[in-house]
C-alpha positions in Angstrom: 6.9 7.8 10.9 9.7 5.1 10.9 8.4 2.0 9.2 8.8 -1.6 10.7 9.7 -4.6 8.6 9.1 -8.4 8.8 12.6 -9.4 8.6 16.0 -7.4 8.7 16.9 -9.9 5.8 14.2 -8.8 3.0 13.4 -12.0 0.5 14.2 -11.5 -3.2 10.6 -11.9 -3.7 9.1 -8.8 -2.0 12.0 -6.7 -0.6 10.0 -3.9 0.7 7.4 -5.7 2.3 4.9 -2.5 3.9 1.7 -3.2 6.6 -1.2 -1.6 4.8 -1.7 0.4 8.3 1.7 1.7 7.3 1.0 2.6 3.6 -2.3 4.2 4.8 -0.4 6.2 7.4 2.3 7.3 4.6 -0.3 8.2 1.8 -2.0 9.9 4.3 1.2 12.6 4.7 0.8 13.3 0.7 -1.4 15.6 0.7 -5.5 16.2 0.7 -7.1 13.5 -1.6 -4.3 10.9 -1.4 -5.3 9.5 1.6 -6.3 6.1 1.5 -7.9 3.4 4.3 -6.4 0.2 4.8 -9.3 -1.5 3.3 -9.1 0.6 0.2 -6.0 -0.2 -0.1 -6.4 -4.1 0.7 -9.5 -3.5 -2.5 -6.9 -1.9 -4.6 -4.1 -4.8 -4.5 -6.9 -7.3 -5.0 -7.7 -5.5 -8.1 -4.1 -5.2 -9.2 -2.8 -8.3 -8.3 -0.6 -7.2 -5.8 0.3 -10.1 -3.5 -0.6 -9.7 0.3 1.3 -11.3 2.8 -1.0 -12.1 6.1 0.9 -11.9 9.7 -0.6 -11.9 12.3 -4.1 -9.5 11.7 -2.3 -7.1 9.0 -2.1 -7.7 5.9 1.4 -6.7 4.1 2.5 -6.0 0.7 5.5 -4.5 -1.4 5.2 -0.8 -0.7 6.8 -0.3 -4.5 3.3 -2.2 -5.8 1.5 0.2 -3.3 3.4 3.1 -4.8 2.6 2.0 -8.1 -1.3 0.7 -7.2 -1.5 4.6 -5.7 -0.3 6.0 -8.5 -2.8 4.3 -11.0 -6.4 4.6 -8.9 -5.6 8.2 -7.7 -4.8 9.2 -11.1 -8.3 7.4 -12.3 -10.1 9.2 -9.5 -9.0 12.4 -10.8 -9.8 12.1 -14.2 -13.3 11.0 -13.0 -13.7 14.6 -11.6 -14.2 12.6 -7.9 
């Protein structure tokens, strides 16, 4: 899946700016129980403090939070046996 940017000229800010449809479509290809929804994902930058970035109707965010974000709850659901 070839992922789209905002801009062809990232900002400093958030250079990897990822739609969460994106990251959900991306976690998805990991593998059985490291698939995650848009909305869980949306729930788990709130959480983390992961800035989102609203264009249009998607939401966007720096896919190296999402990576880390990822990271972090699956590893949590894991130890909680789910």
């Amino acid at each position: 899946m070839a992922v789209s940017t905002l801009s062809p000229y990232p900002s400093p800010s958030a250079p990897d700016l990822v739609s969460l449809k994106e990251a959900s479509a991306l976690f998805a290809s990991c593998g059985p129980g490291r698939q995650v929804s848009r909305n869980t994902l949306r729930k788990w930058a709130v959480k983390h403090g992961v800035p989102l970035e609203r264009v249009g109707r998607e939401d966007w965010a720096s896919w190296s939070d999402l990576l880390e974000v990822h990271a972090k709850e699956i590893d949590r659901r894991e130890a909680a046996g789910a």
